[in-house]
C-alpha angles and dihedrals in degrees: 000000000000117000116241094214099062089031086065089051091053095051091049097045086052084054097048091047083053094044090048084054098053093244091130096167099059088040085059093055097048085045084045091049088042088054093052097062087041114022102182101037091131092208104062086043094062088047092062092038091059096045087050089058085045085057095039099255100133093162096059096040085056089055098056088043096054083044094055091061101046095106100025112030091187090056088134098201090052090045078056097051095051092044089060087043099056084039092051088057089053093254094139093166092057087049097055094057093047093046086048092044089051083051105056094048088047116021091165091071116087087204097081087045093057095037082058094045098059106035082058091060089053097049089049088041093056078040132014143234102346071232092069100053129052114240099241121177093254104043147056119009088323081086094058098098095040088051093051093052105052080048088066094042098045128021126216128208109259119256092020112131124183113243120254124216108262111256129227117276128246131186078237099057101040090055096052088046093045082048099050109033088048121178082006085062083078101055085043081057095042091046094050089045089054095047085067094056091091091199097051103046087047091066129102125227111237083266091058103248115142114256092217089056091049097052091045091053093056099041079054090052096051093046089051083055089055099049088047098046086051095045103054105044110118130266090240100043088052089053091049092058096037082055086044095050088044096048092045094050096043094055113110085225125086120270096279129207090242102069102029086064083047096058082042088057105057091050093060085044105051094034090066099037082055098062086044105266094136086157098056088044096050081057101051095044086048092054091040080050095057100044094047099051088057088059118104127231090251091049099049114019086191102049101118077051092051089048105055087047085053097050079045095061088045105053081045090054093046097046085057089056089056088246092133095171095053088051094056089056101056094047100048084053087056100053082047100061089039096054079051100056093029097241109170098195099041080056095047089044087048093052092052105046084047095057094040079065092051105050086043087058089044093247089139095162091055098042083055093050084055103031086057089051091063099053107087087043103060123072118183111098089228100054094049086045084064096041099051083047103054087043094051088053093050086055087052096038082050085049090233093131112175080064093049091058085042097067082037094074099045089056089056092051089054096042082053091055097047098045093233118160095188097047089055092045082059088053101047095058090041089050084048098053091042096064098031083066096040084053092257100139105156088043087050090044091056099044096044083057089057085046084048099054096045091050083054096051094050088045088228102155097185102060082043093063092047095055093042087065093045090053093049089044094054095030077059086063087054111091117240 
């Protein structure tokens, strides 16, 4: 008689062989006939959570996660996975809360740091610097803990959105959603269309729903993908297509094929790597590769350039897919071909996303080597906020502390320039964390405060119950 124990490991380990592979939706059935022998085993549940936000199913993957935390709600990987979920449907907010709460339950995992990081950019990119907009009761992060709790008194079926009013139309617009939704632009046409054919859209399906609603709701749904899809895509890969655009337009020579399937292309690219297909958009940038390589210089002036952009969405792609190696060596191929054609940018994007590899393997002294060299290189006030930030934690991380406080207050210098409320809020707990551990308790005391009262301001609980337990840890080493 087999024994059903073993019999559920095998089935899990067959999942997590699949998943390595790529082959998502195998790994799903071998999780899915796991989970039948053992429903709540959490783990499992995570694994197939986290192959149902590889194939877009951002719904289903919330409901393993939540799943996943019915009988331990500070299961972190669970947290994690819920976290991605939330962050997969495009509820940045949500995600937020769950990344922070991770956080503060591992600070050790770079996971939740990055998971922070980059719902944060969301959340600037839909709105803009915290500094721009007034904190009101009903907008911005200030609605985080409202929204939580209505989450716990009501719930809410996973995936459901409410429908926003359609906004007004620009040239602008309707390029960037016929861009990025592709082959899907054409259905979003045919269903507008449809909304104006009074007799159609008055009709009831043989449930019973309205037609009308049905067709609004999925018109919704394609204009939250593009939003999504516009939102997320990388600081780096959005200045890579704004140099492109500006190369291809400023050529003496007519718009050419070439590049236009090349831009195409990135979209495609970026906009499936951003909901978390890493493995479709392997595929894309692998195809794009091999096209492009067969290109000649007259065809394609840029096409070192190209290239380097197309070895960086590769090593993205890859990391995703947890092939770290592979990933190294795209991007080094990248930086290479940037160092040969002096592109600045293409040098600055290689640096990050090597030392983005190193600090996710827990290399911290080489992802600061790397992380230093780009630097001077880079010029927007928010990406060498982040830089200075994810360098300041490696020195923590690294326990060299007088370094770490170092990079904190440089992140502080640029979050000042930038007027950036969140990003100080960032320095200030680095600069906190610096000096508790360098014995500099009053210091510590002082700058956790200023982390205190921005966390207030921004209404993020999470980080104010964080800092609520720093402070009581460093005021202890002040004597009464």
């Amino acid at each position: 008689m087999t024994d059903a124990k073993s019999t559920f490991f095998s089935y899990v380990a067959e999942g997590d062989q699949f998943y390595q592979k790529g082959e998502f939706s195998r790994a799903t059935e071998s999780y899915s006939t796991a989970l039948a022998q053992q429903p709540q085993e959490k783990n499992c549940l995570v694994a197939r959570s986290r192959c149902y936000v590889k194939m877009g199913d951002s719904a289903k993957a919330l409901q393993d996660a939540e799943a996943s935390l019915q009988e331990d709600k500070t299961f972190f990987r669970g947290l994690y996975q819920k976290a991605e979920a939330l962050y997969a449907m495009g509820e940045f907010e949500f995600a937020l809360v769950y990344y922070h709460r991770g956080y503060k339950l591992r600070p050790e995992l770079h996971e939740f740091r990055w998971g922070i990081q980059k719902a944060q950019e969301a959340i600037y990119n839909c709105v803009g610097s915290p500094s721009g907009v007034k904190l009101e009761k009903k907008g911005d992060l200030s609605f985080l803990n409202e929204q939580v709790q209505k989450e716990q008194s009501k719930a809410i079926p996973p995936g459901k959105k409410v429908q926003q009013p359609h906004r007004q139309k620009t040239p602008s617009t309707e390029r960037t959603s016929r861009q990025l939704l592709g082959e899907l632009y054409s259905d979003k046409e045919y269903l507008e269309k449809l909304l104006k054919n009074q007799d159609v859209v008055k009709r009831k399906t043989r449930s019973g729903d309205h037609l009308q609603e049905l067709i609004m709701g999925y018109v919704s749904y394609l204009d939250t993908c593009t939003e999504f899809w516009q939102q997320q895509r990388p600081i780096y890969a959005r200045q890579r297509e704004r140099k492109l655009l500006q190369q291809h337009w400023s050529r003496s020579s007519p718009p050419s094929d070439y590049m236009d399937y090349i831009l195409s292309s990135f979209q495609d690219i970026d906009a499936a790597l951003s909901v978390g297909n890493a493995t479709g958009s392997l595929k894309k940038a692998r195809e794009v590769l091999k096209k492009v390589q067969g290109f000649s210089e007259g065809d394609l002036p840029q096409k070192s350039e190209v290239l380097g952009s197309i070895y960086s969405c590769i090593g993205n792609a890859l990391m995703d897919l947890g092939q770290m190696d592979e990933a190294l060596e795209n991007h080094q191929k990248d930086m290479e071909l940037a160092e040969q054609c002096l592109n600045i940018d293409g040098k600055s994007r290689a640096l990050v996303n090597i030392g983005r590899l190193y600090a996710c393997t827990g290399q911290f002294t080489q992802a600061i080597k790397f992380w230093e060299k780009s630097v001077p290189l880079t010029e927007g006030g928010l990406d060498k906020a982040w830089l200075f930030h994810e360098i300041g934690w490696c020195h923590l991380e690294l326990r060299q502390h007088a370094e770490a406080w170092d990079y904190s207050r440089r992140l502080l210098t640029a979050s000042q320039e930038i007027c950036d409320e969140l990003w100080q809020l960032n320095a200030y707990v680095l600069m906190g964390q610096a000096e508790l551990k360098m014995g500099s308790y009053k210091s510590s005391i002082f700058h956790f405060e200023e982390a205190l009262q921005r966390a207030r301001l921004l209404q993020n609980d999470a980080a104010e119950e964080a800092i609520q337990k720093a402070l009581q840890e460093a005021r202890q080493h002040i004597s009464p």
